[in-house]
N, C-alpha and C positions, 0 to 999 in steps of 0.2 A: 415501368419499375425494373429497373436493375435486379438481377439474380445475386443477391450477398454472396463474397467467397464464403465456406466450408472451411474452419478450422479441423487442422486434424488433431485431435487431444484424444487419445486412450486410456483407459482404466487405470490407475494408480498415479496418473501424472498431477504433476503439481498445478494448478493455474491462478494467474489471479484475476478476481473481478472487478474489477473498479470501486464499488461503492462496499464493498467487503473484505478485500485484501488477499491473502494467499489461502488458498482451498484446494483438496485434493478430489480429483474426478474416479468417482466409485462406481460408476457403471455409462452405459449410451439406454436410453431404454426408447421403445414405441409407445405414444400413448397419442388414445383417441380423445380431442379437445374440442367442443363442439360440434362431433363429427366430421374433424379434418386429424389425419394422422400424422402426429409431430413427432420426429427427432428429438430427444432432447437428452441433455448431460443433466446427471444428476453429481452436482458438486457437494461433498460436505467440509462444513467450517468447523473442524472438530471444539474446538475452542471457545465459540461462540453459539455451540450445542444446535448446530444451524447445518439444514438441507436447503439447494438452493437446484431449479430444475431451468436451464436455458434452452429453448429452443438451437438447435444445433448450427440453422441458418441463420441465427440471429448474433451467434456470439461476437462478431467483428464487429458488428455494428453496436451493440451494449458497451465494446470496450474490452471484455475480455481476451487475456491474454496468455504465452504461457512464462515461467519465469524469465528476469532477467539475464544476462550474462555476468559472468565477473568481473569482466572489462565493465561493465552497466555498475556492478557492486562498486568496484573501483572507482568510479566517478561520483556514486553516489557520498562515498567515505570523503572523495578532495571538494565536493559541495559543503561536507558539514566543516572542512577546516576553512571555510570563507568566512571574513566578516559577517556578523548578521547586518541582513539590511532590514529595516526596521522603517516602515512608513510612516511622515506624520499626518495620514488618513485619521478619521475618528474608529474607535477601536470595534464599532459596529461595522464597517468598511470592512473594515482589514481581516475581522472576524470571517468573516461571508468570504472573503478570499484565499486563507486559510484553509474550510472546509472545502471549497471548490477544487483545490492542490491535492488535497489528501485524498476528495472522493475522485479524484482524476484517474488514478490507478498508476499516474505518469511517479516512477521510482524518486526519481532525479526533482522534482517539485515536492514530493513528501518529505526528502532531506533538506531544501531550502526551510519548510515549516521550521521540522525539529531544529534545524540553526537556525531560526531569527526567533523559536521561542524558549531557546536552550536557555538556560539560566546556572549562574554559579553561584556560591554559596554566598558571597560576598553581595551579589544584585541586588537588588530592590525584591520582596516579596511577587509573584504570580500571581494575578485575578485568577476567583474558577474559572473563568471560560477559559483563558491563558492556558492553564492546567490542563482544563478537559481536550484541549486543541493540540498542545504539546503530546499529552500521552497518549494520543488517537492515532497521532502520526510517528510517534515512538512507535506504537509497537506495531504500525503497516509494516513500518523500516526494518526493526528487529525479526520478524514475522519473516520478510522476502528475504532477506540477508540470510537467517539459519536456513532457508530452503535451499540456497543457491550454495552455500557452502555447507549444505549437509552435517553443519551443529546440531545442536541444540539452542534454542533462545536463549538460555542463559550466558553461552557465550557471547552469541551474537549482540545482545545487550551490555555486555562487558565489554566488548571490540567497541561497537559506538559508542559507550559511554569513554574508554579512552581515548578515540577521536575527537570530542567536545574536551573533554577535560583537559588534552595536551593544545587546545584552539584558547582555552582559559588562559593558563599560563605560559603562553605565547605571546598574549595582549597585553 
């Protein structure tokens, strides 16, 4: 068995975890688990009123990370000006791949979602799953975005929503 690398993450930094998005790390603590003494980051997800405790050797391997870069932001914003591509999978398919992109933690596949499930005013109505799958991966997006650019979400949700919207009437 392989020794995992050792992320180094400290107190107050941003991370994000894959299956929960961006979190900030509030302390390293020791705690005794079954009688074996574990490392572990305790992350909180202010937002989603959530403590999340990773083993420290384990974090590489679960996926977490720590934020993107802006050059990362930057490509994530020229993904959402692409066409959507739009599979003709059955939409149970497509659904399933969807959540796999978003709970991937991978930046750059959660902006493909929000552009292939953007919709503009004009579109055919949204199914709820449509909906629940769009705004999951909206706000991963919005969520990394104000971290890295040290907003607030409401801008950062204003900045993408004008990157779809200028991808609208471009088409």
């Amino acid at each position: 068995m392989s020794k995992a690398k050792k992320l180094e993450f400290r107190p107050d930094d941003f991370v994000v975890y894959p299956a929960h998005g961006v979190g900030k790390v509030i302390s390293i603590e020791e705690q005794e688990i079954a009688g074996i003494a574990l490392e572990l980051f305790v992350i909180s997800f202010e937002k989603d009123k959530m403590t999340l405790r990773v083993p420290t050797h384990k974090a590489t391997e679960v996926g977490m990370r720590g934020l993107s870069s802006p050059a990362m932001i930057d490509q994530a914003m020229g993904t959402l000006k692409g066409k959507a591509k739009v599979k003709r999978a059955m939409w149970s398919r497509r659904a399933q791949e969807y959540e796999q992109k978003i709970n991937s933690g991978d930046l750059i596949a959660i902006a493909e979602v929000v552009r292939d499930l953007h919709r503009s005013d004009d579109q055919r109505e949204q199914s709820y799953s449509e909906r629940q799958l769009y705004e999951a991966a909206l706000e991963r997006l919005t969520r990394e975005v104000a971290a890295v650019v040290g907003g607030d979400e409401g801008n950062a949700q204003r900045q993408i929503g004008d990157v779809l919207s200028s991808r609208a009437s471009a088409a």
